[in-house]
C-alpha positions as CSV (number, residue, x, y, z in Angstrom):
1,X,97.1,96.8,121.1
2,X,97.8,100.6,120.7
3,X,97.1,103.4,118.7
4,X,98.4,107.1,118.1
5,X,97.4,110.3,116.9
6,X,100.3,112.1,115.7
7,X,101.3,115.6,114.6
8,X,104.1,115.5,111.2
9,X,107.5,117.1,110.3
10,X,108.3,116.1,107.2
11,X,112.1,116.6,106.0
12,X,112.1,116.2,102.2
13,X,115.8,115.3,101.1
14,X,116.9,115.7,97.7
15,X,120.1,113.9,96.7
16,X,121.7,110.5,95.7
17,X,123.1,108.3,98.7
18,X,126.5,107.1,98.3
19,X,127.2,103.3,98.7
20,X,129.5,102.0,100.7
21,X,132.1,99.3,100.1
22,X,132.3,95.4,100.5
23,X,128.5,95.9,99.4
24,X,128.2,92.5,99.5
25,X,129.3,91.7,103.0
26,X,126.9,93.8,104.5
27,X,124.0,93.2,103.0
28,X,124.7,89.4,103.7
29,X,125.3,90.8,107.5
30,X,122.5,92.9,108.0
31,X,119.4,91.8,105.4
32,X,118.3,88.0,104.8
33,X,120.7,85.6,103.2
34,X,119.2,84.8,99.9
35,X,119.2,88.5,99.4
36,X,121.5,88.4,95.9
37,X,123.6,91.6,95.8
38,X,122.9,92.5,92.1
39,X,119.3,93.5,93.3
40,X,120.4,96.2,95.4
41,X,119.2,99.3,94.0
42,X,119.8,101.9,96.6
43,X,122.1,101.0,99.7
44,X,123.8,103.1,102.5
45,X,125.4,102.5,106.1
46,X,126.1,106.1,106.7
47,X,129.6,105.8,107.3
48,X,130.1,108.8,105.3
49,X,128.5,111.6,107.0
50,X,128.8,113.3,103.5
51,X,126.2,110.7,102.0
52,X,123.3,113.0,101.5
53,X,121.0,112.5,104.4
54,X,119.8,115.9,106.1
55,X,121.3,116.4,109.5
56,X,119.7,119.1,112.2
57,X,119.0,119.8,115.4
58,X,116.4,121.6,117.2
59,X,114.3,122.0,120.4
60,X,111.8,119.4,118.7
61,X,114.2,117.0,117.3
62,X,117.6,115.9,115.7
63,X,118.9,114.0,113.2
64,X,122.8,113.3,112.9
65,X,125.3,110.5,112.2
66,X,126.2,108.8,114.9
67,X,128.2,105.9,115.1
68,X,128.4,104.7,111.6
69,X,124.1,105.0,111.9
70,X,121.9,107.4,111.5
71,X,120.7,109.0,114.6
72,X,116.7,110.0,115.3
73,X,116.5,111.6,119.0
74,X,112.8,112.7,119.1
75,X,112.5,115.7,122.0
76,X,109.1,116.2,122.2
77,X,105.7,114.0,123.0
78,X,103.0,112.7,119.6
79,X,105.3,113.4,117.2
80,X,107.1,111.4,113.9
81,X,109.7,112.8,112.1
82,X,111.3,111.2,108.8
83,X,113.8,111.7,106.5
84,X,113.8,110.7,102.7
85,X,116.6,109.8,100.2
86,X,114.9,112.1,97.3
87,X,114.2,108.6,95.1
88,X,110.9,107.7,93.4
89,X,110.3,103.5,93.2
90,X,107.5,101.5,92.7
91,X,107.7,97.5,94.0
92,X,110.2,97.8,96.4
93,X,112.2,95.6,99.2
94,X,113.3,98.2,101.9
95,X,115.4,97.0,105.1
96,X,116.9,98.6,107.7
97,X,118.8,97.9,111.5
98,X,117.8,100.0,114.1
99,X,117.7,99.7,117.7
100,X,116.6,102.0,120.7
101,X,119.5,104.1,122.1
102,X,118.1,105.7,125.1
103,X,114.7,106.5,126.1
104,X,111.3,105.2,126.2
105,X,109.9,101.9,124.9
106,X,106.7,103.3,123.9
107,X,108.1,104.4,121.0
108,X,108.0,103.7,116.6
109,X,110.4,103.7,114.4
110,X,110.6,101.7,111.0
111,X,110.4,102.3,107.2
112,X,108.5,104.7,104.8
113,X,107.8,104.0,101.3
114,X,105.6,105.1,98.3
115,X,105.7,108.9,100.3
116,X,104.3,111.6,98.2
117,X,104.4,114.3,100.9
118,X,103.8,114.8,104.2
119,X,100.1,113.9,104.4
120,X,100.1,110.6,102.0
121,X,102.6,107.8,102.5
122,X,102.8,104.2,103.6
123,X,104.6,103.3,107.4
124,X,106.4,100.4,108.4
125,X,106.8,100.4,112.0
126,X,107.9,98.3,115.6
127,X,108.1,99.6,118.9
128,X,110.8,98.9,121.3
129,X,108.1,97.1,123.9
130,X,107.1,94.7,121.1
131,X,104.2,95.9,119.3
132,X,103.9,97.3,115.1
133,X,101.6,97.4,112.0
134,X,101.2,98.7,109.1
135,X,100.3,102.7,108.8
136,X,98.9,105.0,106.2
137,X,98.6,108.4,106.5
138,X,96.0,109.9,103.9
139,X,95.3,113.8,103.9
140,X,97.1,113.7,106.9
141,X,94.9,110.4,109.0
142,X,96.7,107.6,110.2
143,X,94.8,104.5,109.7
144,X,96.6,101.2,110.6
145,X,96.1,98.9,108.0
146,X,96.4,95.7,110.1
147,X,93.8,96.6,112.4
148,X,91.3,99.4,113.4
149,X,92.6,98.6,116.5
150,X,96.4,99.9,116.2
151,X,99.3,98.3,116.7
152,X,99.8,94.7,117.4
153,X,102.1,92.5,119.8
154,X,105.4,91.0,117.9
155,X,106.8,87.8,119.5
156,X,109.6,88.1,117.0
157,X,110.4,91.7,118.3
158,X,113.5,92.1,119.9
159,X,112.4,94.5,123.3
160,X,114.5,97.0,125.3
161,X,117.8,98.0,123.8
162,X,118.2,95.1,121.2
163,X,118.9,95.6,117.6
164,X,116.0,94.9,115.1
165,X,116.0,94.1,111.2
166,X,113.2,95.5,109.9
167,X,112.5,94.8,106.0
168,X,109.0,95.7,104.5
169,X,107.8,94.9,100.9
170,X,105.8,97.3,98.5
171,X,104.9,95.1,95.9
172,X,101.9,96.1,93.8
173,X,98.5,96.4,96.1
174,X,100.7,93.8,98.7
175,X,102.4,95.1,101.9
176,X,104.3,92.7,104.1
177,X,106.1,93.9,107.2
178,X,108.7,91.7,107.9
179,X,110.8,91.3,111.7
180,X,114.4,89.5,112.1
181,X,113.4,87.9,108.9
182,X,109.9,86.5,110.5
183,X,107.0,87.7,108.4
184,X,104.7,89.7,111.0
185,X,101.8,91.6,109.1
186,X,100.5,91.4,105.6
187,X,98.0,93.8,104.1
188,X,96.3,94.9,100.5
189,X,95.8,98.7,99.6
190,X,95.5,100.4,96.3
191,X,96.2,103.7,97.3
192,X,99.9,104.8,96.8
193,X,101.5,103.3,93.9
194,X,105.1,104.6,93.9
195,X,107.2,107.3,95.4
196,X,110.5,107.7,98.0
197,X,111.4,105.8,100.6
198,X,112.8,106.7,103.8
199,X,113.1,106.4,107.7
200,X,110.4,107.3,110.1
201,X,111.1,107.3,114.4
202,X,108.5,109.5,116.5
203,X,107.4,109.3,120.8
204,X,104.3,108.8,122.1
205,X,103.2,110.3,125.6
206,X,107.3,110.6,126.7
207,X,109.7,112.2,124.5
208,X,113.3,111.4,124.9
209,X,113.2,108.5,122.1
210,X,116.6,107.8,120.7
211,X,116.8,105.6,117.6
212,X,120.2,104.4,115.9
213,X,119.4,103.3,112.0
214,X,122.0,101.2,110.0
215,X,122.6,99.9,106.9
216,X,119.5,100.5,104.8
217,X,118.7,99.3,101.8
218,X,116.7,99.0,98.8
219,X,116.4,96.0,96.4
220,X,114.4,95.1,93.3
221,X,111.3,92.4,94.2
């Protein structure tokens, strides 16, 4: 197991996503195949660099669309950085691709939900050398949900370079992190009952982590 203390940027984004075409198609491609298409609520593949997503670049970090994704390339050690659609949901499905660019495998990267600022949300997350669990930050503490240990060892976690699906569920008190459509962790806490959702990628000890995101979604439960 592993754990992390972490400093927190928060990017706060405040417009609607566009959606992208042959809706259908992709979610079929890149989420689990039952998934009906009419219970997609929010959905983009950032093929439009226009979609609404915040873009920057700094000596700490950047964010940019990259190859039909969106791009998180983390520049300095202990540190997360997210960014949010601007939506406000309740039970959710979320899903997203990602997979490791360049950098180090002791890494995160995942899925936010029911965020209500910087110091208070719910985190989704895998690491490139196997390992995730279930985070919430409260006034600002991490506390992994899954164990006061920290992060746990994945067998369905894709290592190294390869791409991951990552889907985690918000339903009521119930959260269920999900990997290549293997149900990994499962947790209860009452403490957030809605807000945004977003993407979350941060380094540990080595900075350099480089994280490509595709296709996220969100669909009705």
């Amino acid at each position: 197991m592993k754990s992390k203390i972490t400093q927190l940027l928060a990017i706060a984004l405040f417009a609607l996503l566009m959606g992208g075409c042959n809706l259908s198609d992709r979610i079929t491609a890149s989420a689990l195949s039952e998934i009906d298409p009419g219970s997609v609520i929010y959905f983009d593949n950032f093929s439009n660099p226009e979609s609404g997503w915040e873009v920057w670049d700094s000596d700490k970090a950047a964010i940019s669309y990259y190859a039909d994704g969106l791009r998180f390339l983390i520049k300095e050690a202990n540190y997360d950085y997210w960014s949010l659609p601007g939506q406000r949901f309740t039970d959710v499905t979320l899903g997203v691709d990602a997979r490791l660019l360049a950098g180090p495998t002791d890494n995160d990267f995942g899925l936010l939900c029911r965020f209500q600022n910087e110091y208070n949300f719910y985190a989704f997350l895998i690491s490139s050398d196997g390992y995730g669990g279930i985070i919430k930050v409260k006034d600002g503490l991490y506390q992994t949900l899954n164990s006061p240990d920290g992060l746990e060892f994945g067998p369905m976690i894709e290592q190294g370079d390869a791409a991951n699906q990552i889907r985690a569920d918000c339903i009521g008190t119930r959260l269920t992190l999900y990997v290549n459509q293997e149900k990994f962790l499962d947790v209860e806490d009452a403490d957030f009952s809605t807000g945004d959702v977003g993407l979350i990628a941060g380094s540990y000890n080595e900075p350099g982590v480089d994280i490509l995101f595709d296709n996220f979604y969100v669909l009705k439960p």
